[in-house]
C-alpha positions, 0 to 999 in steps of 0.5 A: 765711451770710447769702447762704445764708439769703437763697437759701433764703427765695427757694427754699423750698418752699411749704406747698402744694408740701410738700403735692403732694410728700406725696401724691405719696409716699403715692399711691406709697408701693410703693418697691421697685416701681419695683427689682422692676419689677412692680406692686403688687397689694395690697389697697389697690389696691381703694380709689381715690385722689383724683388722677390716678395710674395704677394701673399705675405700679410704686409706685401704692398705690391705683387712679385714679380716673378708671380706675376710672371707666372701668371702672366705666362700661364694667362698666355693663351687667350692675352700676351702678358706685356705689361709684365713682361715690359715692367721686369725689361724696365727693371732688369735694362735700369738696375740688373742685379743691383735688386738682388744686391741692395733691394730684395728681401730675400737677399737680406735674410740670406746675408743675416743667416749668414752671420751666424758664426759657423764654419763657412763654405767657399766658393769653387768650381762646384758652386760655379757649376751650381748656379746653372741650376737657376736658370734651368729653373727659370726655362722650365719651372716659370716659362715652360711648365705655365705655358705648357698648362694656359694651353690646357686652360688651368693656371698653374704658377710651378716655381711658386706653388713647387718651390719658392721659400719666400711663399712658404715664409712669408705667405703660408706661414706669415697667415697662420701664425695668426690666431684668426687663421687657426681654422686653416691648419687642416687645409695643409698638406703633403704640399706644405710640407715638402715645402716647408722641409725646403725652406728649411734646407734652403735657409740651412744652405745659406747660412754656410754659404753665402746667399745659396738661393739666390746663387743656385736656386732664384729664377728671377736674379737669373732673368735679371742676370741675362740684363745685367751687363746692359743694366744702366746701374751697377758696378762697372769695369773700366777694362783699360785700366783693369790690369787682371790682378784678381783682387776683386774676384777673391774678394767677391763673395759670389760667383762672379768670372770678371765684375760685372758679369751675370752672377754680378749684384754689385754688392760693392766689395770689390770697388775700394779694393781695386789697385788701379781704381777701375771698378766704380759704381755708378750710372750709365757709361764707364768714366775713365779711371783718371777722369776725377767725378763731377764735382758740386752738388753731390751732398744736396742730391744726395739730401734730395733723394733721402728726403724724396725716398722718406716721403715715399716710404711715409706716404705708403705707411699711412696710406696702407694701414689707415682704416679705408674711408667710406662704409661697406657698400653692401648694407643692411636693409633693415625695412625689408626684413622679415620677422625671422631675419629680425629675430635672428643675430646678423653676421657671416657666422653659423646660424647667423642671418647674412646681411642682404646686397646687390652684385652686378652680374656679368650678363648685366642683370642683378643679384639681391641677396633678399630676393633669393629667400626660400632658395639654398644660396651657394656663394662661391669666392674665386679668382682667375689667379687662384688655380684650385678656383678655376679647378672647381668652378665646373663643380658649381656649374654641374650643381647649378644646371642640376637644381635650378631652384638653387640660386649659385653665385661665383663671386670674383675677389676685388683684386683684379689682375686681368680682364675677368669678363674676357676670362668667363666668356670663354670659359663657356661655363653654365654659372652666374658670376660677378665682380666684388671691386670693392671687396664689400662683399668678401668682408661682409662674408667674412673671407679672407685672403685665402681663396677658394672660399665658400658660403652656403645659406639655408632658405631662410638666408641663414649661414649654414656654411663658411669655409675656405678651401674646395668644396666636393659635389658631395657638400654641396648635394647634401646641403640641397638635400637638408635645405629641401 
């Protein structure tokens, strides 16, 4: 027993490594992703969390928020992104670092494969010199690169499609681990796998050095590196009583110059190690270091904000993973099939009859599927996020102006992250669009997460194509041809 008790003060977690695993867990509260294989495209994916998560992931709950970012700095050209850009000041003036050191998951998988018992390489003058390159990143790969491309009116995310491990961890290889996603593989390229080649150098990196992403390569702990010092929480200096012993930057495992400081993610090791007890961790203004803490109450708020930080992670499980109430809006009419449809097996898949609904169309007026019958029907699932979407709408658009007797939709995904409307009348593309809010119609067309995705009907509304990824002219003129 007494073996057993003493193992346990040696291994127990920390305050600050139950706090990384919450997050974690509330940052991908959607389980039964990762059993269904698809993302979730809930209403909270709108909202961004504070730390590096990739929206992609099957469990992610809410945006990241250096994606958005991106997205909000390459949608710059026809809207200013401050929602984004005020919810990342929120984040940085109110916490700094303190995400990246108790509240991203990044951060924790970095510090695990740092456990891994290898010889370890210390900090010095090159790592210090090192971790400019994250802000280099920052400048160019998330600001400069986005801009340089709204103006050019193509989306292009550069840190998140060039580099960012936790897409390639959590996103691209979270999907297709999944049986369902198995039809996927062929969509994988010289991309992936130049990813994939530095995901795994960048995880080798961390376990010889600590936390090597976040210190050299992440561009968001160096936007909320630039806040850290005006952040309200975090570990603080008490410069009057600091006599520049030096104990807290041998102890710091990071590449800190004086506590505080931008490379600063108030980790905590440092604070019991100080001799003259000037460095503490609180909220706000430096209390003296003879000035003793408020006394009273501490274990009751404590308690408090336990209890309220149980509920919330609770009440984000049930709502994220219970089956969504209500049916699919776009239904069956069984009363107007015809005989052909009747005898037919209903589904998405090959050969089967697609189940007939009705879209809203952007000029107002509506899309029946029944009523396009005796018409090749190209149904095109896009979105203004998704970069090869954009690419090949003008590919739809030419096919639709070239046969008109063919019925071309280009259906914008559920998730909607900014004004879609604004987006396609200035796009001035000759193309019929509409908006699946519910997402009914992605699920009745059996997609999933993975955008772009199209589907083809013979006249007779029969499924003669279901794929995602981009389509060339040349399908599209050849299913026209054969539907002819």
């Amino acid at each position: 027993m007494d073996k057993q008790t003493s193992w346990w003060r040696r291994h127990r977690p920390t305050k600050r490594r139950l706090v990384q695993l919450y997050t974690a867990l509330l940052y991908n509260a959607h389980l039964k992703g990762f059993a269904q294989g698809e993302i979730y495209t809930g209403s909270s994916k709108a909202l961004c969390v504070p730390g590096l998560n990739c929206y992609s992931c099957p469990a992610a709950v809410g945006a990241c928020p250096l994606g958005a970012l991106q997205n909000a700095v390459a949608a710059s050209a026809s809207r200013p992104g401050f929602y984004v850009v005020g919810l990342l000041l929120l984040f940085g003036l109110a916490l700094g670092r303190v995400i990246c050191g108790w509240a991203c998951p990044m951060g924790l998988l970095q510090e695990l494969l740092h456990q891994i018992p290898t010889p370890k390489l210390k900090k010095g003058r090159l790592t210090r010199a090192l971790r400019w390159i994250k802000y280099i990143l920052l400048g160019v790969l998330v600001l400069a690169v986005p801009l340089y491309y709204a103006f050019r009116r193509v989306p292009l995310p550069a840190f998140c499609k060039y580099v960012c491990p936790a897409g390639t961890l959590e996103g691209a290889i979270g999907l297709l681990l999944h049986p369902a996603n198995r039809d996927k593989l062929g969509l994988l390229g010289l991309l992936f796998t130049r990813k994939f080649i530095l995901l795994v150098l960048i995880a080798l990196a961390c376990v010889f050095l600590y936390r090597a992403f976040c210190r050299f390569i992440c561009p968001l702990g160096a936007l909320y590196g630039l806040m850290n010092r005006l952040a309200l929480l975090g570990v603080k200096l008490d410069h009057a009583a600091c006599t520049d012993c030096g104990a807290c930057l041998r102890v710091c495992p990071m590449d800190i110059r004086c506590v505080g400081d931008a490379e600063c993610i108030s980790c905590g090791k440092c604070v019991g190690l100080c001799p003259t007890s000037a460095i503490c961790f609180q909220a706000g203004r430096v209390r003296p270091s003879g000035q003793p803490a408020p006394a009273g109450g501490r274990k009751a708020r404590v308690g408090f904000a336990l209890l309220l930080a149980g509920l919330l992670l609770l009440g984000t499980l049930i709502a994220v993973n219970l089956p969504a109430r209500g049916s699919v809006e776009a239904t069956v009419e069984s009363g107007r099939q015809t005989e052909l449809e009747q005898r037919a097996e209903l589904g998405c898949a090959v050969g089967q009859q697609l189940p007939d609904f009705r879209l809203t169309q952007s000029n107002g007026t509506e899309f029946e599927l029944s009523a396009q019958r005796g018409k090749l029907v190209v149904l095109n699932l896009w979105a203004t996020w998704c970069g090869p979407c954009v690419a090949e709408l003008p590919v739809f658009a030419d096919f639709a102006l070239a046969h008109p007797d063919a019925a071309v939709l280009a259906i914008h995904s559920s998730l909607v992250t900014e004004d879609v409307q604004q987006w396609i009348g200035e796009s001035e593309l000759a193309l019929s669009f509409a908006l699946d809010e519910s997402g009914a119609v992605s699920e009745l067309l059996g997609a999933s997460s993975m955008l772009p995705h199209t589907v083809i009907l013979d006249p007779n509304g029969r499924v003669v194509y279901n794929r995602p990824g981009a389509v060339a002219a040349e399908l599209l003129e050849d299913f026209y041809q054969k539907a002819k």
